[in-house]
C-alpha positions as CSV (number, residue, x, y, z in Angstrom):
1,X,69.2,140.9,114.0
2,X,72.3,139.4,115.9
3,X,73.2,136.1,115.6
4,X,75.7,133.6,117.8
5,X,76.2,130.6,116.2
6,X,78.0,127.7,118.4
7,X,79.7,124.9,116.7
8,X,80.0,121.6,118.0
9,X,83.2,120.0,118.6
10,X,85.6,122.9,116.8
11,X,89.5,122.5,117.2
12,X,89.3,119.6,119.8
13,X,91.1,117.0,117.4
14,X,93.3,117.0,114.3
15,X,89.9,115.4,112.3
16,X,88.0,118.5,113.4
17,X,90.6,121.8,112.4
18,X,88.7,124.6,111.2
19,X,90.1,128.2,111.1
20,X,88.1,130.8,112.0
21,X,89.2,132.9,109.2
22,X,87.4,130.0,107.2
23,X,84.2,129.9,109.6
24,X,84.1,133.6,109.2
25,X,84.4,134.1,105.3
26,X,81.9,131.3,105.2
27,X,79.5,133.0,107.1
28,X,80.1,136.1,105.2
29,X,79.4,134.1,101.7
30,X,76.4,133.1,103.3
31,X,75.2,137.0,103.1
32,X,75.4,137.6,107.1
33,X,77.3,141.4,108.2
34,X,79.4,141.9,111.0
35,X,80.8,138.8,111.3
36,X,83.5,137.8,113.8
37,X,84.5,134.9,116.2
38,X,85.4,134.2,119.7
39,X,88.1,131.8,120.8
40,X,89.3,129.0,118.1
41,X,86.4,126.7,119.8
42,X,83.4,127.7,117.1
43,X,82.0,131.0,118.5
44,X,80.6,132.9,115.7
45,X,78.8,136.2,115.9
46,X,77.0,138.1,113.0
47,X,74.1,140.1,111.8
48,X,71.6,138.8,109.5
49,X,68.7,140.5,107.7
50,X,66.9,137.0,107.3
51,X,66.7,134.0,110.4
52,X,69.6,132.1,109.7
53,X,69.4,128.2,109.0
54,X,71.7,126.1,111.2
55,X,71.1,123.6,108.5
56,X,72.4,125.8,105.5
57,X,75.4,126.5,107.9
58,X,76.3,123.0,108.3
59,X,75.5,121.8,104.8
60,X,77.7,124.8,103.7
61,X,80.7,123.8,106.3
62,X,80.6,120.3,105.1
63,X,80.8,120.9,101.1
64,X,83.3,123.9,101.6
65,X,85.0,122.6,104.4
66,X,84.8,119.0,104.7
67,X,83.7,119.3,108.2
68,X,80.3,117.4,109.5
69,X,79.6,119.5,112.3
70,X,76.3,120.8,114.5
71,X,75.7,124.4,114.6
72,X,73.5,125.7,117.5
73,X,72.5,129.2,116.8
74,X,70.9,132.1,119.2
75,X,69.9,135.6,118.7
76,X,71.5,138.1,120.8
77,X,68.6,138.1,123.1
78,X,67.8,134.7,123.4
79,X,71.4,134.6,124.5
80,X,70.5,137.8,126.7
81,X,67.9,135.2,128.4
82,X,69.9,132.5,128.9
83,X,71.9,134.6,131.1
84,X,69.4,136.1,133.0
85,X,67.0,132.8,133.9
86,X,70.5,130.9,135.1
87,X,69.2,129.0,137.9
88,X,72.3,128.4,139.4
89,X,74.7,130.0,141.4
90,X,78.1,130.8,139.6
91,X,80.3,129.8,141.9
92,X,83.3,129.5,139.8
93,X,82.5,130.7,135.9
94,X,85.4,128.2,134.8
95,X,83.4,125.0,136.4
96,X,79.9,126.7,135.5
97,X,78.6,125.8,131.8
98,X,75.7,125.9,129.3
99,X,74.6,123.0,127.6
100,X,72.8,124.4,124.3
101,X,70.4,122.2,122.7
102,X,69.0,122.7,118.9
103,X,65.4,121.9,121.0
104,X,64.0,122.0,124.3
105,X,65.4,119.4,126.1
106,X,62.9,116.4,127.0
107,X,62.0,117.1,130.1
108,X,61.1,113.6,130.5
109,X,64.3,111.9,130.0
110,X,66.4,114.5,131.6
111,X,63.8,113.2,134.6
112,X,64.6,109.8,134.8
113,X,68.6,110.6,135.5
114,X,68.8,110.0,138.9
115,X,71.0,113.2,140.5
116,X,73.2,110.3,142.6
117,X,74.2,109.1,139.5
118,X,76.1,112.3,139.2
119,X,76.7,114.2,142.1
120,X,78.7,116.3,143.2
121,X,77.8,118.0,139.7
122,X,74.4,119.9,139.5
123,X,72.2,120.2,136.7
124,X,68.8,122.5,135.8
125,X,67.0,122.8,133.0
126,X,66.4,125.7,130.9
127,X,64.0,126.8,127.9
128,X,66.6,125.0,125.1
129,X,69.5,124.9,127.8
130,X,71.1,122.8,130.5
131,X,72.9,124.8,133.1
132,X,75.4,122.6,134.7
133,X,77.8,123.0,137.7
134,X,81.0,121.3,137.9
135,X,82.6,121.4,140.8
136,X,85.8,118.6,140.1
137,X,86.0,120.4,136.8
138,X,85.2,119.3,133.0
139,X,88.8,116.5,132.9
140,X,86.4,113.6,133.9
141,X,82.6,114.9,133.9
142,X,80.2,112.4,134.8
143,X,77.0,114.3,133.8
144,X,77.4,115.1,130.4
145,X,78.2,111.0,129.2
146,X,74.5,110.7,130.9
147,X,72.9,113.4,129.0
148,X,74.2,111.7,125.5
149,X,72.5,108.7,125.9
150,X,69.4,110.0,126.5
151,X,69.5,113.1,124.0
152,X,68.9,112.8,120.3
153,X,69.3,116.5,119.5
154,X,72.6,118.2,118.9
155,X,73.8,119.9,121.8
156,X,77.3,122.0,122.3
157,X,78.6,123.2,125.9
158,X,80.4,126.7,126.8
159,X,81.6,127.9,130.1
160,X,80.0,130.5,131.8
161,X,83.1,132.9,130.6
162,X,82.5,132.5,127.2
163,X,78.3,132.6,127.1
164,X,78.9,135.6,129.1
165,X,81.3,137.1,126.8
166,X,79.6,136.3,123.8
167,X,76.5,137.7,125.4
168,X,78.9,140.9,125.5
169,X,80.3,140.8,122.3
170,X,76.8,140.2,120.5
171,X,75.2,143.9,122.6
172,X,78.1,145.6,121.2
């Protein structure tokens, strides 16, 4: 099976450097095939004969590594689905993203945001996704500072250019 694993927070300080050669070898001592990364933002793709363990790949990160980091991981097709149930429009891939949660999101607290409280930016909610349009771009966001405070699961955002490219890279 064909795995995407998505770190959270990879590359975005000096407290959070992680090569991908590193991530890669990593996920190769951990037994998984094929392995290979995306970008220098945490995109990891690999084949594994067993369902991988986000758990074991952060517990493994942090005593190789030193790094405390969330890893969100999807099979090929689940990543296949996200792309297919998107609920918005693209309008512009670079201001279009996915929120991936480790859970479904609660629906109930997602609820309770009023959309006022962040328009212009739109927001829909998948299976174990957020889809989320931003149209003044993602300098000064005000959605996802929202979502934080009411989500205790770990969640990691891509644009729509990288889910769909990793959606490419994972078929192939």
């Amino acid at each position: 099976m064909r795995y995407v694993a998505l770190l959270r927070g990879i590359n975005v300080n000096p407290r959070s450097r992680l090569a991908m050669s590193d991530l890669r070898a990593l996920l190769a001592g951990l037994g998984h095939t094929d392995v290979r990364t995306h970008l220098q933002s945490g995109n990891a793709l690999f084949t594994a004969e067993e369902e991988p363990q986000a758990a074991d790949i952060e517990r493994r990160i942090t005593d190789e590594l030193g790094l405390s980091v969330a890893v969100i991981l999807r099979t090929a097709g689940e990543l296949r689905a996200v792309v297919r149930e998107n609920p918005l429009e693209v309008r512009d891939p670079a201001r279009f993203a996915v929120v991936f949660l480790a859970q479904a999101p609660d629906r109930e607290a997602l609820e309770g945001i009023d959309p006022a409280a962040y328009a212009p930016e739109e927001m829909r909610v998948g299976r174990r996704e957020l889809y989320v349009y931003f149209p003044d771009g993602l300098r000064r966001p005000r959605l996802p500072p929202l979502l934080e405070k009411r989500s205790k699961a770990p969640a990691t955002i891509r644009n729509w250019n990288t889910v769909t490219r990793l959606l490419a890279l994972a078929e192939s």
